[in-house]
C-alpha positions in Angstrom: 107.2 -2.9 3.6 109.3 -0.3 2.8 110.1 2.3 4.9 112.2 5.7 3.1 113.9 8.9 4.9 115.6 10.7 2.3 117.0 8.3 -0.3 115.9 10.4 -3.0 118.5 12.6 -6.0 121.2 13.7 -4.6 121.4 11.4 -1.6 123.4 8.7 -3.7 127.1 10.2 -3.8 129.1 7.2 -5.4 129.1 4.3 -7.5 131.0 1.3 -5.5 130.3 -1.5 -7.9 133.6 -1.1 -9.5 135.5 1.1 -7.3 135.1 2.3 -4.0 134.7 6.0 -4.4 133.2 5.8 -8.1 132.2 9.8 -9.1 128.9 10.7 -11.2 126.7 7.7 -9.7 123.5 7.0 -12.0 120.9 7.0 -11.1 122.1 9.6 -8.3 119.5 8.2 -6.1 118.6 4.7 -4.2 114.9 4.6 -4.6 115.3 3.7 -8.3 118.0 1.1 -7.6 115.5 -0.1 -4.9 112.5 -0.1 -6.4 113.4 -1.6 -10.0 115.2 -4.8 -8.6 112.0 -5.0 -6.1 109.8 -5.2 -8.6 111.6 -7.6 -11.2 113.1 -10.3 -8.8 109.9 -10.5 -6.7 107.4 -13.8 -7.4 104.7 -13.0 -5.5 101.8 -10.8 -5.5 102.1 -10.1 -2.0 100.4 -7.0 -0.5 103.4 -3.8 -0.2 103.1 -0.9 2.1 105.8 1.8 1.5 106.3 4.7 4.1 107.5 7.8 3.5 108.9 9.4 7.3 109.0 12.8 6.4 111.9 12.9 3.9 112.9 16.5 2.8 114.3 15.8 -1.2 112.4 14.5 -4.1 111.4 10.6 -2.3 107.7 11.2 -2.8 107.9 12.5 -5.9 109.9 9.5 -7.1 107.8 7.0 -5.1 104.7 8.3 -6.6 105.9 7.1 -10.4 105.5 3.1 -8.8 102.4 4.0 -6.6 100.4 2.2 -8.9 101.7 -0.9 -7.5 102.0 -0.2 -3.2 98.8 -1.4 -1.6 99.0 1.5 0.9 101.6 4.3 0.2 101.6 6.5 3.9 103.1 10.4 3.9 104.2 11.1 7.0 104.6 14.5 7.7 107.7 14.9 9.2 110.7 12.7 10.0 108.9 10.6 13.2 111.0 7.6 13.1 111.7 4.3 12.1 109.6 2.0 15.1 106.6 4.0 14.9 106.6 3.7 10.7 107.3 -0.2 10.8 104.1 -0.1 13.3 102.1 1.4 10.4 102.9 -0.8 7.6 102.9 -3.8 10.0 99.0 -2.7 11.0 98.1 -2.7 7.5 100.1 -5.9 6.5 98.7 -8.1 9.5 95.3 -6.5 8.5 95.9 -8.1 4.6 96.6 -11.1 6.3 100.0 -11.9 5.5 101.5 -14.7 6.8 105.0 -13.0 7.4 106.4 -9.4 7.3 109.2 -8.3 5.7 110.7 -5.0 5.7 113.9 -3.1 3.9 115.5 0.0 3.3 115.2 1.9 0.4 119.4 1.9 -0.1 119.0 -2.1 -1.0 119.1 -3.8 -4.4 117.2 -7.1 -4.7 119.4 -9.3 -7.0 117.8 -12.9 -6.4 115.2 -13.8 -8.9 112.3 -15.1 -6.0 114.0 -14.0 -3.3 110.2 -13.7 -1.7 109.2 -16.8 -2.4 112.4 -18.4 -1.0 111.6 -16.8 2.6 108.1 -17.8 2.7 109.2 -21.4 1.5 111.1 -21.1 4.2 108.8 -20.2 7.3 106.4 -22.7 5.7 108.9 -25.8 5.8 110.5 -24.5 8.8 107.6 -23.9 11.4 110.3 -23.0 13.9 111.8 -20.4 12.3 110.4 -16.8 13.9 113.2 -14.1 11.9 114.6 -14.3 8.4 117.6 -12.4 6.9 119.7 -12.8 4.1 123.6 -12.3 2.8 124.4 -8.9 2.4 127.0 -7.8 0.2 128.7 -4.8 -1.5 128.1 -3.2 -4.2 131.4 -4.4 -5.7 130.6 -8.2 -3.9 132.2 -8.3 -0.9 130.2 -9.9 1.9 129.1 -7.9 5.0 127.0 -10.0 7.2 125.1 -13.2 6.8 123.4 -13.2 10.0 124.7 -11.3 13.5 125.7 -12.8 16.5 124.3 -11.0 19.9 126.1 -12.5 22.1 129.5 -13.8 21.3 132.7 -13.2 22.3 133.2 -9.8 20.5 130.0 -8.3 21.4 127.9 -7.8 18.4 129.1 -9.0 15.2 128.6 -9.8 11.6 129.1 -13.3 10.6 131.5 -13.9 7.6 131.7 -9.9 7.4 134.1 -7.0 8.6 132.8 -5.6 12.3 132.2 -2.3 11.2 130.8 -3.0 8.2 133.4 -1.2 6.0 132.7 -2.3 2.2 136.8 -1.8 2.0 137.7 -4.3 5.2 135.8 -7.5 3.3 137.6 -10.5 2.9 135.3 -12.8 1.7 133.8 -12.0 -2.2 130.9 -13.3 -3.4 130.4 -14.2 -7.2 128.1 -16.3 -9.7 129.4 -19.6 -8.6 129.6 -18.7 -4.4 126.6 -21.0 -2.4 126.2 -20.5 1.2 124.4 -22.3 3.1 121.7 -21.1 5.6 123.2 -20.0 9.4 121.2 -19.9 12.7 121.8 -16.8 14.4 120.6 -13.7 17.1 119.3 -11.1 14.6 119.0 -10.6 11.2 119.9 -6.7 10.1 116.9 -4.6 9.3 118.1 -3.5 6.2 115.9 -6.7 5.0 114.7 -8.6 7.6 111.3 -10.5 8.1 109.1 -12.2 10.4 106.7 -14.9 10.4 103.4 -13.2 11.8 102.7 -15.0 14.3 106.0 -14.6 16.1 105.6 -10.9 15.5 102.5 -10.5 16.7 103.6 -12.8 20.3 106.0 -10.1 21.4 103.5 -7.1 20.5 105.8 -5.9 17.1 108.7 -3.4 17.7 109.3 -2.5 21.7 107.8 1.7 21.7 111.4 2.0 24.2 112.6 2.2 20.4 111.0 5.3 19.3 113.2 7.7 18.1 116.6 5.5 18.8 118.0 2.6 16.8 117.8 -0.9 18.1 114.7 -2.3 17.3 115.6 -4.9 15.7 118.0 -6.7 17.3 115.5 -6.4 20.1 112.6 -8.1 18.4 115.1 -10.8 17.2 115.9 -11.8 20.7 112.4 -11.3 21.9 111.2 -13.9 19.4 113.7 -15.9 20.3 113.0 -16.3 23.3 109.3 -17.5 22.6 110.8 -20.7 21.4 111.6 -19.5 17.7 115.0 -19.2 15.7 116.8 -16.4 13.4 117.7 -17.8 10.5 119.8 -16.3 7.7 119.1 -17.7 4.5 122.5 -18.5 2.0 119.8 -18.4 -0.9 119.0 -15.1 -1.3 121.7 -12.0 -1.4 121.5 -8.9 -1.5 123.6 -5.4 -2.4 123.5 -2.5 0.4 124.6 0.3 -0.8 124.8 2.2 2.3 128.6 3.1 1.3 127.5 5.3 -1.8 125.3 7.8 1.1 126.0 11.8 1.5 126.3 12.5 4.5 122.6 12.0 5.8 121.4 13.2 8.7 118.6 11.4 11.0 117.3 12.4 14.0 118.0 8.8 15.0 121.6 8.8 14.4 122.8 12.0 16.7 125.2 10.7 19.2 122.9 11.5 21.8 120.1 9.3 20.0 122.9 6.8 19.8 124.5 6.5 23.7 120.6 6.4 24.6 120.0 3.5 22.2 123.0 1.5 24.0 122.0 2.9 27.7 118.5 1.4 27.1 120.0 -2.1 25.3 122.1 -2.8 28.8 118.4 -1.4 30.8 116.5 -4.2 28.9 119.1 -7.2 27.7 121.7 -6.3 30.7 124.6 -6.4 29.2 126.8 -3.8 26.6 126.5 -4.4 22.9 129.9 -4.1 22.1 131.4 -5.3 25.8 130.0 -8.0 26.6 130.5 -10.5 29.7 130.1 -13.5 28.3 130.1 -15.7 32.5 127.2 -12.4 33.2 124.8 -13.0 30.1 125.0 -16.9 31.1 123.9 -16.2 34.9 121.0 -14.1 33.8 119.9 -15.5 31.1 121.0 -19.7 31.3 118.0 -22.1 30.4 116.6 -19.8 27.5 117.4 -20.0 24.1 119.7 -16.9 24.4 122.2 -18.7 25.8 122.3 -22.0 22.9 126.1 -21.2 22.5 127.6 -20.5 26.1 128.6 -24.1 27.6 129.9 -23.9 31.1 133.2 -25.5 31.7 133.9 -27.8 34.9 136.0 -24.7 36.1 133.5 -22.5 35.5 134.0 -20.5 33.0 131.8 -20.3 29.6 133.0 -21.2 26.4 131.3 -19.9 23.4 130.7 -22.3 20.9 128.5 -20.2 18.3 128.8 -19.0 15.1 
């Protein structure tokens, strides 16, 4: 599934793949980008549901030249969210019968020939494997996150990439001959993220405390998780974000209000801060689950991570 707010002309200010701030970007939007590598890297003839939430430039005009290839293309009307849009294309998709869901942004570009196939090779020789991400890199190659780690000793982070996600504070590159191999993880980023069905459908989807705030992933992750399953990242498949090349883009999502409610409600439901985290406090609440796989408790006491 796809789910698009505004990635249409004009939203795509600069061209990264050879310098950071490259001027007169083309195309000058994402969908293209998006959309093209989508469609010629992808081995399957799996069922695709895009979602349009409300954008204001020229997105459904330029999702409507590949309609003939969605299953379900849904207009929403005006800018509602992203949790209440992944509910709509994860109705439809459960109702094809797919065996796993996968979702991305529309500011990605797919650039592993069977990247789909990989995943679902994956949940089917890996039956414990609920979540699925993959490396995510620059547009000029440096990598920002293979997985995320929850709960670790920084709060949350990106493994093997920068912790604010700054293309220009990588320090690992990736080229033709880089191989990683898969990591175990908390979360995958939903930027391209899926889930086997079945684990998806155990926690009921995307938590509705989400609406309107950002989160939801990173929620689900631990919430499957916790039913037993693990969040896998997968060193086969990469990916280019190009969230670095954006205007400024405004969501109602991303306000600073939206955003200190989004953290308020993470500590209400998980219990403890996203990016100041007590490490000895997430073990008494939450030892004997799977949350805690990492935290060992020394004979003085005190918990050692031993994680990722």
């Amino acid at each position: 599934m796809l789910v698009n707010f505004n990635n249409g002309t004009g939203s795509r200010a600069w061209d990264s793949t050879k310098e950071i701030r490259g001027k007169n970007p083309v195309p000058a939007d994402f969908l293209t980008l998006c959309l093209d590598s989508y469609f010629a890297t992808k081995w399957t003839d799996c069922p695709f549901v895009v979602v349009d939430d409300g954008s204001t430039d020229d997105s459904v005009e330029l999702l409507e030249r590949y309609s003939n290839r969605f299953t379900h293309f849904i207009k929403n009307g005006s800018n509602v969210g992203l949790t209440p849009s992944i509910d709509m294309a994860a109705e439809l998709l459960l109702r094809e019968g797919c065996d796993a869901i996968c979702r991305f942004d529309g500011d990605i570009e797919f650039i592993t020939p069977g990247w789909d196939q990989k995943i679902l090779q994956h949940f089917l020789h890996n039956r414990r494997t609920g979540s699925v991400g993959a490396v995510q890199i620059a547009p000029f190659g440096g990598v920002l996150c293979h997985g995320d780690m929850m709960i670790h000793p920084k709060g949350y982070s990106h493994i093997l990439g920068p912790a604010d996600l700054r293309m220009e504070n990588c320090k690992l590159f990736f080229t033709g001959d880089t191989a990683f191999g898969d990591i175990e993880c908390d979360s995958v980023m939903g930027c391209l993220a899926a889930f086997r069905s079945t684990a998806f459908k155990r926690v009921n989807g995307m938590r509705k405390d989400f609406y309107g705030i950002r989160g939801q992933t990173e929620d689900i992750n631990l919430r499957i998780l916790l039913e037993g399953y693990q969040c896998v990242s997968l060193g086969s498949v990469v990916f280019i974000h190009r969230h670095c090349e954006y205007k400024k883009k405004v969501s109602r999502q991303d306000t600073t209000d939206k955003l200190q409610e989004s953290l308020v409600l993470w500590k209400r439901l998980w219990g403890f801060d996203k990016g100041n985290i007590d490490l000895q406090a997430v073990y008494e609440r939450w030892q004997g689950t799977p949350l805690t796989r990492n935290l060992l408790l020394n004979p003085d006491g005190q918990v050692q991570y031993v994680g990722p």
